[in-house]
ROLUM-312495 format. One line per field, with one value per atom (N, C-alpha, C): atom name; x, y, z; residue in three letters. Coordinates in pm, whole numbers, padded with zeros to 5 digits. Layout:
N
name c(CA / ...) .
xx c(X / ...) .
yy c(Y / ...) .
zz c(Z / ...) .
resn c(ALA / ...) .
//
This chain:
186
name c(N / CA / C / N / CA / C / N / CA / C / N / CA / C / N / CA / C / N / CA / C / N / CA / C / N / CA / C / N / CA / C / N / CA / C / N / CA / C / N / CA / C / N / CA / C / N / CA / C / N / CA / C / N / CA / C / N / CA / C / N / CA / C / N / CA / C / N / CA / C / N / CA / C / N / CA / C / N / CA / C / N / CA / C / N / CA / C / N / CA / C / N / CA / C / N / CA / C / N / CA / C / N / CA / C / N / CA / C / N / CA / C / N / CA / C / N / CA / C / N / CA / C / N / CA / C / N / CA / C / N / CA / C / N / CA / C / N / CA / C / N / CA / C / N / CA / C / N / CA / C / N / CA / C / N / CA / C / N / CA / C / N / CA / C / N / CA / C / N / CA / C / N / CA / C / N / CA / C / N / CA / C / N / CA / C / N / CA / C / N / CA / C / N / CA / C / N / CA / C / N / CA / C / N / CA / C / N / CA / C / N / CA / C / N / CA / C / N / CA / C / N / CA / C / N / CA / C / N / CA / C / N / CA / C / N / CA / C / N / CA / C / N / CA / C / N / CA / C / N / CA / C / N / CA / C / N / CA / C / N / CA / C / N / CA / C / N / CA / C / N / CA / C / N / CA / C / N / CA / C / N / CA / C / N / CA / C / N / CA / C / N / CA / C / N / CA / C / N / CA / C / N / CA / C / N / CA / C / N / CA / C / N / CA / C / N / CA / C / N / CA / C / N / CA / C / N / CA / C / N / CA / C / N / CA / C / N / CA / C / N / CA / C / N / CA / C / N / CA / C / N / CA / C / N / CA / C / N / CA / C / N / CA / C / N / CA / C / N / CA / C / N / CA / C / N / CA / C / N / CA / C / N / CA / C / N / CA / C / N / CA / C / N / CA / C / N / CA / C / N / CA / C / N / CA / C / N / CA / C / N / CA / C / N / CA / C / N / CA / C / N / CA / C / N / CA / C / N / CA / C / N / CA / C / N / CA / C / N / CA / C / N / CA / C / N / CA / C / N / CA / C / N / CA / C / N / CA / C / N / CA / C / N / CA / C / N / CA / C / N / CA / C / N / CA / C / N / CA / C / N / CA / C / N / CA / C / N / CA / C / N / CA / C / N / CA / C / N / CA / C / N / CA / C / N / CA / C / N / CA / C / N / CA / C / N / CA / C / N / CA / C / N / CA / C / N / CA / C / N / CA / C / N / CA / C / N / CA / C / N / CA / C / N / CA / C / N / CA / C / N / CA / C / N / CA / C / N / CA / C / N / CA / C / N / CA / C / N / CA / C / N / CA / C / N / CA / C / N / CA / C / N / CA / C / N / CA / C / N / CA / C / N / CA / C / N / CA / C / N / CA / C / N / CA / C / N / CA / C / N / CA / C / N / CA / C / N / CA / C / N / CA / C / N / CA / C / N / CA / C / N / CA / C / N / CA / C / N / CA / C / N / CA / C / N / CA / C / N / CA / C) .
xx c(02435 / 02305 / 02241 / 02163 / 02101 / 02000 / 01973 / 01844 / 01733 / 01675 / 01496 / 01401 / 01445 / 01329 / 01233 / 01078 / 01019 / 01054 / 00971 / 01030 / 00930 / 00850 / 00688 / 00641 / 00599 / 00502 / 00351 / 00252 / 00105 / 00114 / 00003 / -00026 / -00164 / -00124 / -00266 / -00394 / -00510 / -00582 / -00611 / -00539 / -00483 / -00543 / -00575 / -00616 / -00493 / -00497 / -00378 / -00384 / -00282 / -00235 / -00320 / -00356 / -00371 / -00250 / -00212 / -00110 / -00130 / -00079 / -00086 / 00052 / 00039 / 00152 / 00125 / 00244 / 00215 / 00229 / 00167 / 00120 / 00183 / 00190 / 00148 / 00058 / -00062 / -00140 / -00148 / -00115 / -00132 / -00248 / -00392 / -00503 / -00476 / -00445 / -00451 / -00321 / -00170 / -00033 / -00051 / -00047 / -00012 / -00011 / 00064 / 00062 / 00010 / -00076 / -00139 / -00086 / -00186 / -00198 / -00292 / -00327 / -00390 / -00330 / -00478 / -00470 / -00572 / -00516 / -00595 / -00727 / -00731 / -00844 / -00968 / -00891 / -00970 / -01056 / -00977 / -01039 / -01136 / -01098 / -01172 / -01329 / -01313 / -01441 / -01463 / -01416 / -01511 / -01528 / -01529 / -01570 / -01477 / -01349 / -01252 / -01203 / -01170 / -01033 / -00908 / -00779 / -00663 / -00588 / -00542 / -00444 / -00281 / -00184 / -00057 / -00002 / 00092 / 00196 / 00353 / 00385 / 00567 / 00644 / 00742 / 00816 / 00955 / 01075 / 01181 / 01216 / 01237 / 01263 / 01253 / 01200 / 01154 / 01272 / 01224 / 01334 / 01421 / 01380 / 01437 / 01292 / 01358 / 01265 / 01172 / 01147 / 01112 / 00971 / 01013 / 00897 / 00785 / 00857 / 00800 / 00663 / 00746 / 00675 / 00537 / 00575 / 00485 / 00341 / 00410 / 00337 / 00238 / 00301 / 00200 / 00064 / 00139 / 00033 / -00079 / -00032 / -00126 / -00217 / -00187 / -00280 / -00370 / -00301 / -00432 / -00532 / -00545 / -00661 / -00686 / -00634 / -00654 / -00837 / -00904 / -01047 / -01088 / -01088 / -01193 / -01173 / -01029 / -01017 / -01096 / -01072 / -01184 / -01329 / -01391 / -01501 / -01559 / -01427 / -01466 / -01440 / -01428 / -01406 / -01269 / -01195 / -01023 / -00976 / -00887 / -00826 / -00652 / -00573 / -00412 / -00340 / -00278 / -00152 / -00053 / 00069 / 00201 / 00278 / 00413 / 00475 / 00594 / 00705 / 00871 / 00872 / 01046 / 01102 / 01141 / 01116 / 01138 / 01053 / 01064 / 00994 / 00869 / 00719 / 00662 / 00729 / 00833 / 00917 / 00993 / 01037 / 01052 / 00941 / 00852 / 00706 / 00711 / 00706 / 00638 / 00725 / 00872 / 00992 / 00968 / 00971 / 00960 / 00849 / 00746 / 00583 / 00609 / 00702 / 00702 / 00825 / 00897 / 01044 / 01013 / 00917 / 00931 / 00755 / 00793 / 00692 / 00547 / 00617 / 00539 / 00436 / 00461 / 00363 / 00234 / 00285 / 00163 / 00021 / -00029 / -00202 / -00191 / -00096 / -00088 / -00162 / -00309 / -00383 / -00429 / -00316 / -00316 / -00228 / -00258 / -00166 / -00037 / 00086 / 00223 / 00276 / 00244 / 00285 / 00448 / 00505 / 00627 / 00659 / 00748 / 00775 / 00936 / 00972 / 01137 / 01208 / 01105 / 01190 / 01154 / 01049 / 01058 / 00977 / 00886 / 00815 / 00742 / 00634 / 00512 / 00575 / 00649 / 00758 / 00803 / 00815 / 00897 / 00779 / 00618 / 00503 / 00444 / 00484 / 00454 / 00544 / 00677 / 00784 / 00856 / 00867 / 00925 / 01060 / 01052 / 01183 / 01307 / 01414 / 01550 / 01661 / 01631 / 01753 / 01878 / 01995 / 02116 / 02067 / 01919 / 01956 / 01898 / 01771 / 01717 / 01616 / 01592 / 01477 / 01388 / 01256 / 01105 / 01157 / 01125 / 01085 / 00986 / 00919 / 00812 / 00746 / 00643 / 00514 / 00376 / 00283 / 00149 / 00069 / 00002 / -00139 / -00271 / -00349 / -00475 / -00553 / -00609 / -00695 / -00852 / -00958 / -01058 / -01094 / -01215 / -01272 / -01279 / -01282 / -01260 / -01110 / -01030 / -00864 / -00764 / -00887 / -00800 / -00712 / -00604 / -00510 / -00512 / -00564 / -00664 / -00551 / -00457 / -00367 / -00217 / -00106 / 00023 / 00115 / 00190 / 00270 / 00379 / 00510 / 00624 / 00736 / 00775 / 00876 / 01021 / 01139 / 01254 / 01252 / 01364 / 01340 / 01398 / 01393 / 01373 / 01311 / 01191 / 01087 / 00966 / 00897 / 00776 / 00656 / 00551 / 00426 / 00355 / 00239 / 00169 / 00016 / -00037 / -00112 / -00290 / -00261 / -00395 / -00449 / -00306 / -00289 / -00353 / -00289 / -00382 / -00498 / -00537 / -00691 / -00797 / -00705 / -00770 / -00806 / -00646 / -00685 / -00774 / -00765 / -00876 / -01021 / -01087 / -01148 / -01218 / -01141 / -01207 / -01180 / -01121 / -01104 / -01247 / -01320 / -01426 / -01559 / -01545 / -01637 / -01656 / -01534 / -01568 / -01589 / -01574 / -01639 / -01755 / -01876 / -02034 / -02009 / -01975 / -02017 / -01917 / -01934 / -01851 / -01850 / -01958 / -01965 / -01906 / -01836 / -01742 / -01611 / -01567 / -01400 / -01417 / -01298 / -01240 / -01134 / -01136 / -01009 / -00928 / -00801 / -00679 / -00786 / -00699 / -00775 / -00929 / -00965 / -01094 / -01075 / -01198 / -01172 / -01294 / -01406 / -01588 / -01667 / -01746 / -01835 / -01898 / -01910 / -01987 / -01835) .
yy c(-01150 / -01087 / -01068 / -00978 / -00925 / -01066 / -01057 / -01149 / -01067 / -01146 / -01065 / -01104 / -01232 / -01337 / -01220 / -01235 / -01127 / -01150 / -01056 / -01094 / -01035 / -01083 / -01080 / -00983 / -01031 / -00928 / -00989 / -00872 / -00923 / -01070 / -01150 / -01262 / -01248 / -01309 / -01310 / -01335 / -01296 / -01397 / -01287 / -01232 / -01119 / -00969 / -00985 / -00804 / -00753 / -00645 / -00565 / -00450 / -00455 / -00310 / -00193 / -00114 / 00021 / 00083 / 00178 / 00267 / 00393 / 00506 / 00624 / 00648 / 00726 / 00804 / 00907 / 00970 / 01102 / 01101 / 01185 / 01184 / 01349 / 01284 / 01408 / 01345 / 01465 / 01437 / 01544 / 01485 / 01559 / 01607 / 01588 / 01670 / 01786 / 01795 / 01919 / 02015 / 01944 / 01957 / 02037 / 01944 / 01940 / 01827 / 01872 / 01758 / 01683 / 01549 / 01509 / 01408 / 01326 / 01195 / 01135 / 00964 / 00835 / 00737 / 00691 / 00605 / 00470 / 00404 / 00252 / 00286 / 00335 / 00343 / 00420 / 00547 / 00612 / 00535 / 00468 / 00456 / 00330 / 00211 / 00130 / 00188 / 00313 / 00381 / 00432 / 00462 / 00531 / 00402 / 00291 / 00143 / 00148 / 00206 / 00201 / 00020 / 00010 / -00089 / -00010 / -00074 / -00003 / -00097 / 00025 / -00105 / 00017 / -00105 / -00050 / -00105 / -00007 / -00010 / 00034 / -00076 / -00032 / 00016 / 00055 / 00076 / 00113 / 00071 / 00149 / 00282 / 00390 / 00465 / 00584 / 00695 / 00850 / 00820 / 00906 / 00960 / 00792 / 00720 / 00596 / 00545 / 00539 / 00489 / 00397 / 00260 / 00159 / 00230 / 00294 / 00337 / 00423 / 00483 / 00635 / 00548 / 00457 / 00380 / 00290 / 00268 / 00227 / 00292 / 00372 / 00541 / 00547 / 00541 / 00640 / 00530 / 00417 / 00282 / 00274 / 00281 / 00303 / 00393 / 00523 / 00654 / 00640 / 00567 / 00524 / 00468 / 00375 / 00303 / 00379 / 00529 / 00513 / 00531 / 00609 / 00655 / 00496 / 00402 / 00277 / 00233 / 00222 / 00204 / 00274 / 00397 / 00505 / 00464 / 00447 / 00421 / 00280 / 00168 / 00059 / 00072 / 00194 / 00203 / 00141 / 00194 / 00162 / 00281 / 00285 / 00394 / 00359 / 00354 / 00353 / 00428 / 00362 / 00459 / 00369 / 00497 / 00472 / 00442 / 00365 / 00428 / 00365 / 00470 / 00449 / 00503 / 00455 / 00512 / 00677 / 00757 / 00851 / 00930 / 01085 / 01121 / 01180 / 01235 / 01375 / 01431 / 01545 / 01638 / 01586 / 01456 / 01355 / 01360 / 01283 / 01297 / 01405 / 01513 / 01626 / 01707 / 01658 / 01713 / 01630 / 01468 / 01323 / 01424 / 01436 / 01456 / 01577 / 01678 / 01847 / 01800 / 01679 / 01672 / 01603 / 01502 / 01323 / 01373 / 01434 / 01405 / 01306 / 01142 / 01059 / 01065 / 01157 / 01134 / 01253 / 01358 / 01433 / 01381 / 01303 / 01244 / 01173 / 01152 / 01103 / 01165 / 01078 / 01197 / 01092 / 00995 / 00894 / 00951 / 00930 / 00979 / 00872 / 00914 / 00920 / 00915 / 00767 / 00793 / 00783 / 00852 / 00831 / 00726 / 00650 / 00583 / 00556 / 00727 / 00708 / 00626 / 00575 / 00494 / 00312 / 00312 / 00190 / 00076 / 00165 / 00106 / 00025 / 00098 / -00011 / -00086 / -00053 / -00157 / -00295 / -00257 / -00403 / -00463 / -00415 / -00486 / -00560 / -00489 / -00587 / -00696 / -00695 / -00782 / -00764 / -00624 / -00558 / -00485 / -00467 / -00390 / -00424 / -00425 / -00457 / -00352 / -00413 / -00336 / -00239 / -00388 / -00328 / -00212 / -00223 / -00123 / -00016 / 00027 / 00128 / 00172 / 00018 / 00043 / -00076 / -00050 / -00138 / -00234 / -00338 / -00484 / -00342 / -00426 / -00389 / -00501 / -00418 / -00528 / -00397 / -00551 / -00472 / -00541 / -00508 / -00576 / -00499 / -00591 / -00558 / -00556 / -00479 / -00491 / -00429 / -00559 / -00504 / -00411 / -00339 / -00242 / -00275 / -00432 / -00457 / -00450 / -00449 / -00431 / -00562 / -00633 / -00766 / -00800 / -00886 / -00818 / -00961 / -00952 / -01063 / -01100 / -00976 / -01034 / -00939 / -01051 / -01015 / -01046 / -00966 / -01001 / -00878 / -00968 / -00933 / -00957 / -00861 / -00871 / -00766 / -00813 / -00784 / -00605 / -00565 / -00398 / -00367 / -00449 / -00429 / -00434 / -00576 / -00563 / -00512 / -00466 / -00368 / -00427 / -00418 / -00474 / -00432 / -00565 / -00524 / -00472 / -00311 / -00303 / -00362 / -00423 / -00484 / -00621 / -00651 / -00790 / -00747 / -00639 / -00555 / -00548 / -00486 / -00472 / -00599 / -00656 / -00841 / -00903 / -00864 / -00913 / -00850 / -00717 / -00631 / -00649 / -00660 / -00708 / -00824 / -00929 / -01075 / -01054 / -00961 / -00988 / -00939 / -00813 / -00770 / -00859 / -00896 / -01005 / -01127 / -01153 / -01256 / -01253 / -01094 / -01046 / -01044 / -01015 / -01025 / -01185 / -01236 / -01385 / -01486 / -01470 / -01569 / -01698 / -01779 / -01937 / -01962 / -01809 / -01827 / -01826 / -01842 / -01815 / -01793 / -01762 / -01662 / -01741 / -01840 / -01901 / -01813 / -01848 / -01805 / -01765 / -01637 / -01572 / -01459 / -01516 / -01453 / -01296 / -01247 / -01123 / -01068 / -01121 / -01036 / -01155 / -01103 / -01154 / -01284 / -01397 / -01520 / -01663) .
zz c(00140 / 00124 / 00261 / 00277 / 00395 / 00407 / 00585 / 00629 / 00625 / 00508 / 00492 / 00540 / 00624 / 00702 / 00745 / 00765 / 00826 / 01020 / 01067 / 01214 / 01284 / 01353 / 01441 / 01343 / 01220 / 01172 / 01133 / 01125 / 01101 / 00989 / 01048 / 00939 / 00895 / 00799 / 00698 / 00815 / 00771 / 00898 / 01035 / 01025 / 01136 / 01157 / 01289 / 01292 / 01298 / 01222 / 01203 / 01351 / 01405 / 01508 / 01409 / 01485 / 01462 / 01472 / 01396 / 01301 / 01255 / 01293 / 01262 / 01169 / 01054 / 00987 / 00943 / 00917 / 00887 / 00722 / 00630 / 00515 / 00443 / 00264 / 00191 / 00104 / 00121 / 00047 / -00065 / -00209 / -00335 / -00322 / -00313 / -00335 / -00299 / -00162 / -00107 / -00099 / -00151 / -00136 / -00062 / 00079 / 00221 / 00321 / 00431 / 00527 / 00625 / 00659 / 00757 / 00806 / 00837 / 00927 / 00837 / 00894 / 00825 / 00944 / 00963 / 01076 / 01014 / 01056 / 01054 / 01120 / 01223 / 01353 / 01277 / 01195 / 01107 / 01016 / 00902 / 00790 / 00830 / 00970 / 00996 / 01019 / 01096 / 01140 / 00999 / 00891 / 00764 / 00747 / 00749 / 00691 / 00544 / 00526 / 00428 / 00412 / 00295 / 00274 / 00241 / 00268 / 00314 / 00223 / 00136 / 00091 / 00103 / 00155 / 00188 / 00085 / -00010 / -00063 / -00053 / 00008 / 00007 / -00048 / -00049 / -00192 / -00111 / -00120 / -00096 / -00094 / -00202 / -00143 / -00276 / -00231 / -00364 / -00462 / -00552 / -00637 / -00732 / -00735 / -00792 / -00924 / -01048 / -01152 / -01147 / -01072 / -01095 / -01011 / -00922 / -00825 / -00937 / -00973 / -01029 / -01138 / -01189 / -01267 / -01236 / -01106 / -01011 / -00973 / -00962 / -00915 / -00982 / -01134 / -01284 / -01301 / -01264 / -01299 / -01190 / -01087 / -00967 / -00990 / -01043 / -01013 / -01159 / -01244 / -01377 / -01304 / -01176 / -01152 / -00980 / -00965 / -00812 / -00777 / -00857 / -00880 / -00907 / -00960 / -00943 / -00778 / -00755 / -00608 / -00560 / -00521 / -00452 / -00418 / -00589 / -00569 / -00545 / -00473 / -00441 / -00327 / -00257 / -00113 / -00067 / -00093 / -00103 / -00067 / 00030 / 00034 / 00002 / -00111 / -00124 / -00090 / 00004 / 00100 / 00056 / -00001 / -00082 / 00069 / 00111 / 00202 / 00178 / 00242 / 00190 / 00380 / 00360 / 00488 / 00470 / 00374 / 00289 / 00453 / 00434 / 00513 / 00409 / 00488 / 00380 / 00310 / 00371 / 00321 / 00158 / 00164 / 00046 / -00032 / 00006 / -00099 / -00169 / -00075 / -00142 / -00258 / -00241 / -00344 / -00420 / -00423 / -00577 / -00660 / -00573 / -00671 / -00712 / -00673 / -00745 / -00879 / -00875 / -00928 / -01083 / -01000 / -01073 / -01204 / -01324 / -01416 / -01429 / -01388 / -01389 / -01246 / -01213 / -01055 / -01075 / -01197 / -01197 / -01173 / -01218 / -01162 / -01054 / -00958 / -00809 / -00701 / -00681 / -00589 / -00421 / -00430 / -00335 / -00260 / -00105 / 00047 / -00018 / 00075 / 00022 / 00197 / 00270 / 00355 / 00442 / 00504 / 00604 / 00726 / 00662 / 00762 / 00769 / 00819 / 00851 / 00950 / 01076 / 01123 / 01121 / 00971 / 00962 / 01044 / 01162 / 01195 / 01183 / 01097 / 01006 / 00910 / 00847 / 00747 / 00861 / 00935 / 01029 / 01081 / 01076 / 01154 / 01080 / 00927 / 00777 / 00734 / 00832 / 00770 / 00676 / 00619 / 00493 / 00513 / 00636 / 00652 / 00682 / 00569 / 00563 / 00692 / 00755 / 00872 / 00858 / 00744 / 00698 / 00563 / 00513 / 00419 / 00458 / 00544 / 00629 / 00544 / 00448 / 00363 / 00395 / 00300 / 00284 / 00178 / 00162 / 00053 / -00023 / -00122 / -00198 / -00137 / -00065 / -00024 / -00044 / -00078 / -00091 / -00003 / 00062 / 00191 / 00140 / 00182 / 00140 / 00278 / 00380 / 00468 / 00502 / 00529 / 00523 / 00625 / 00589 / 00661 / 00870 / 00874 / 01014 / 01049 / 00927 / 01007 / 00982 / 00923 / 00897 / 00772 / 00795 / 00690 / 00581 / 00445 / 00374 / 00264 / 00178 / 00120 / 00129 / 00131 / 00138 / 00010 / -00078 / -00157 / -00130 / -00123 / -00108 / -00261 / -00283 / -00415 / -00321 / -00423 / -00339 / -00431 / -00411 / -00438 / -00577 / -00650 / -00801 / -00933 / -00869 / -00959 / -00921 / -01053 / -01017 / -01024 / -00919 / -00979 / -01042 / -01048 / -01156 / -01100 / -01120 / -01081 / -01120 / -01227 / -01302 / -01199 / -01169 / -01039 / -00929 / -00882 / -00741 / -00774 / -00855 / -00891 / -00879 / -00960 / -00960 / -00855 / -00751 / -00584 / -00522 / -00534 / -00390 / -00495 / -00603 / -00623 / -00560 / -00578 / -00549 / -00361 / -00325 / -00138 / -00142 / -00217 / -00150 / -00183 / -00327 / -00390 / -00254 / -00223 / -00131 / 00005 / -00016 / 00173 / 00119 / 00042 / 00021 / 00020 / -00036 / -00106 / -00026 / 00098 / 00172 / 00176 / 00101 / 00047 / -00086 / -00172 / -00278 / -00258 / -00389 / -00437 / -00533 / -00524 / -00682 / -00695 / -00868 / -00874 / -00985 / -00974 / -01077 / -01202 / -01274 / -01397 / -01329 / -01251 / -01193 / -01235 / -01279 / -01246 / -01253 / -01265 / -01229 / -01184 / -01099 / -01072 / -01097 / -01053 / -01095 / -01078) .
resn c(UNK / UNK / UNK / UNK / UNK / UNK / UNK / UNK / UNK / UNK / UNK / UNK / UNK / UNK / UNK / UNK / UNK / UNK / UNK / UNK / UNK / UNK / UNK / UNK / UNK / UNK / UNK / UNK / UNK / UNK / UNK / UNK / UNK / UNK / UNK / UNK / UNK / UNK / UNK / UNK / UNK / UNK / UNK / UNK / UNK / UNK / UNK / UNK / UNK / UNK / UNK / UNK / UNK / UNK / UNK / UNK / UNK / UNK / UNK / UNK / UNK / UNK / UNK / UNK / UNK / UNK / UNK / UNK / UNK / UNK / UNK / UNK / UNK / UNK / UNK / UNK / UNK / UNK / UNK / UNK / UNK / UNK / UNK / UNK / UNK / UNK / UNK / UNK / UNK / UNK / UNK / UNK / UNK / UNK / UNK / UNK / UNK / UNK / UNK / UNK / UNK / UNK / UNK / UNK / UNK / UNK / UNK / UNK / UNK / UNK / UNK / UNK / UNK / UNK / UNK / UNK / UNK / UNK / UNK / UNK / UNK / UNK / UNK / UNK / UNK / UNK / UNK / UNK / UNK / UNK / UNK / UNK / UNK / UNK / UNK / UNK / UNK / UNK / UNK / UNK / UNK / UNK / UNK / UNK / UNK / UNK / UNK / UNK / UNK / UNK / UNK / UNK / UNK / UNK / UNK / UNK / UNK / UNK / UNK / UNK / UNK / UNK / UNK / UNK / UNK / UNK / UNK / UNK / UNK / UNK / UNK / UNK / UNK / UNK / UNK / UNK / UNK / UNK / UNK / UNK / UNK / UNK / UNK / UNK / UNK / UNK / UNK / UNK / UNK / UNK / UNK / UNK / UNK / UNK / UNK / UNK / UNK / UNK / UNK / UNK / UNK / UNK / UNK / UNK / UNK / UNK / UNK / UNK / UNK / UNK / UNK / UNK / UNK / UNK / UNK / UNK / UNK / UNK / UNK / UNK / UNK / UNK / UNK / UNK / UNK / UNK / UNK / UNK / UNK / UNK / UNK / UNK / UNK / UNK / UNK / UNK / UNK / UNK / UNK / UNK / UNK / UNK / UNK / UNK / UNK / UNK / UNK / UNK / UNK / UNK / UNK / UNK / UNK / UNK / UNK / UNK / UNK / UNK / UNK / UNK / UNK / UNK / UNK / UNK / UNK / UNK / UNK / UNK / UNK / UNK / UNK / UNK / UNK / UNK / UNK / UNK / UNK / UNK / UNK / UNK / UNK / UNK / UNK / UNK / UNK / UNK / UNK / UNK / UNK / UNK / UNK / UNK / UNK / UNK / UNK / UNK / UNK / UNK / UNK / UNK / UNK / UNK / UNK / UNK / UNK / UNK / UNK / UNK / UNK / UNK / UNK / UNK / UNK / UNK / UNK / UNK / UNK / UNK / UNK / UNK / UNK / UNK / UNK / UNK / UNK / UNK / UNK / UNK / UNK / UNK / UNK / UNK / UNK / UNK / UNK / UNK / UNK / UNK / UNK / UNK / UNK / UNK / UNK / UNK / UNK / UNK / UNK / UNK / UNK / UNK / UNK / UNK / UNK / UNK / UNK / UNK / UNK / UNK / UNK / UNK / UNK / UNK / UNK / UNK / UNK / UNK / UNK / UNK / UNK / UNK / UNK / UNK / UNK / UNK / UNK / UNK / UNK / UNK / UNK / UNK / UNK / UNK / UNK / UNK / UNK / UNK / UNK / UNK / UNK / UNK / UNK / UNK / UNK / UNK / UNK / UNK / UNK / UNK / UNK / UNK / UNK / UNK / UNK / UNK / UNK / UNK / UNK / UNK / UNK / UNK / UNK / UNK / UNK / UNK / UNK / UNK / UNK / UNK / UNK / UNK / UNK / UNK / UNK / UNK / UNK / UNK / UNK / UNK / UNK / UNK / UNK / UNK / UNK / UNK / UNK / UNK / UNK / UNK / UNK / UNK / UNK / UNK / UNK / UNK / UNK / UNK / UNK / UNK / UNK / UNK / UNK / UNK / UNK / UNK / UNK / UNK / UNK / UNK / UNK / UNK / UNK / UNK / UNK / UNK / UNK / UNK / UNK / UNK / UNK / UNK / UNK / UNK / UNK / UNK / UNK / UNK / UNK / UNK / UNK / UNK / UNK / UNK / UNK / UNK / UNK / UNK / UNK / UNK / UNK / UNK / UNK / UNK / UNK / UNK / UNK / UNK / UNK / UNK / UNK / UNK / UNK / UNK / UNK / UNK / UNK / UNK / UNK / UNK / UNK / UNK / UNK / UNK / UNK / UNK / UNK / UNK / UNK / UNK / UNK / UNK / UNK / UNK / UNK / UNK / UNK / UNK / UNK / UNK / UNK / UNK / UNK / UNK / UNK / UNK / UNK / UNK / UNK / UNK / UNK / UNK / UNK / UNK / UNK / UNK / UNK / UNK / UNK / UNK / UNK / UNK / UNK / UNK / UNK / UNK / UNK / UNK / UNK / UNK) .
//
């Protein structure tokens, strides 16, 4: 089996590097950029989602579940960036191909050579793919939660919700916590 140890990547706790990628964005089906530097200056939260690689089921599935909740994100000031080692040019064929991605209106970012995948600790070398990892970082850049799954099971996005929830609950309410089950206020 491949070594998945991570290897100098961001820790919890951690200002994250600033990071530029290049993007497809469904709203507009076309191609940009998304920068850390950016969304820090809109006062965004960033949440990165990994995923191995287009065109494979488990993802697609991923996808459909994500974009049921991408509008509460939105309006909790979240911005979800998808990213594979896949390039745009990929994105933009899965989302014209793949049925389940029709309501996908979240950036779809590129990271063919694996860069930001290896700064997250996600990136498998021998396979020239991402782990499934999700990070959660606040609007200052700091990187608050990490979960890593290997490249076959899918998460659960009700879980994400649960987490970037209680990260922002407890950026207002910094003399709280949020224990296990948590999921509103108090």
């Amino acid at each position: 089996m491949a070594d998945l140890a991570p290897r100098n990547s961001v820790q919890l706790g951690e200002v994250v590097p600033d990071f530029e990628l290049a993007t497809y964005d469904p709203t507009i089906n076309d191609f940009g950029t998304v920068s850390l530097e950016r969304l820090k200056s809109d006062g965004k939260w960033t949440i990165l989602f990994f995923y191995p690689a287009d065109f494979t089921f488990v993802w697609a599935t991923e996808f459909a579940a994500l974009a049921e909740q991408q509008e509460r994100f939105k309006k909790m000031g979240a911005e979800l960036i998808t990213v594979s080692t896949d390039t745009q040019f990929v994105h933009l064929a899965w989302k014209q191909h793949e049925k389940s991605l029709d309501k996908v209106e979240y950036l779809m970012g590129a990271d063919p050579t694996g860069e930001l995948a290896r700064q997250f600790g996600v990136y498998v070398d021998e396979e020239g793919l991402a782990l499934r990892g999700t990070f959660i970082i606040n609007p200052e850049g700091t990187l608050l939660s990490s979960e890593v799954s290997f490249f076959n099971v899918g998460r659960n996005i009700d879980e994400l919700m649960r987490k970037f929830k209680a990260n922002l609950y407890v950026s207002k309410k910094t003399e709280e916590g949020c224990p296990s089950q948590w999921t509103d206020e108090g």
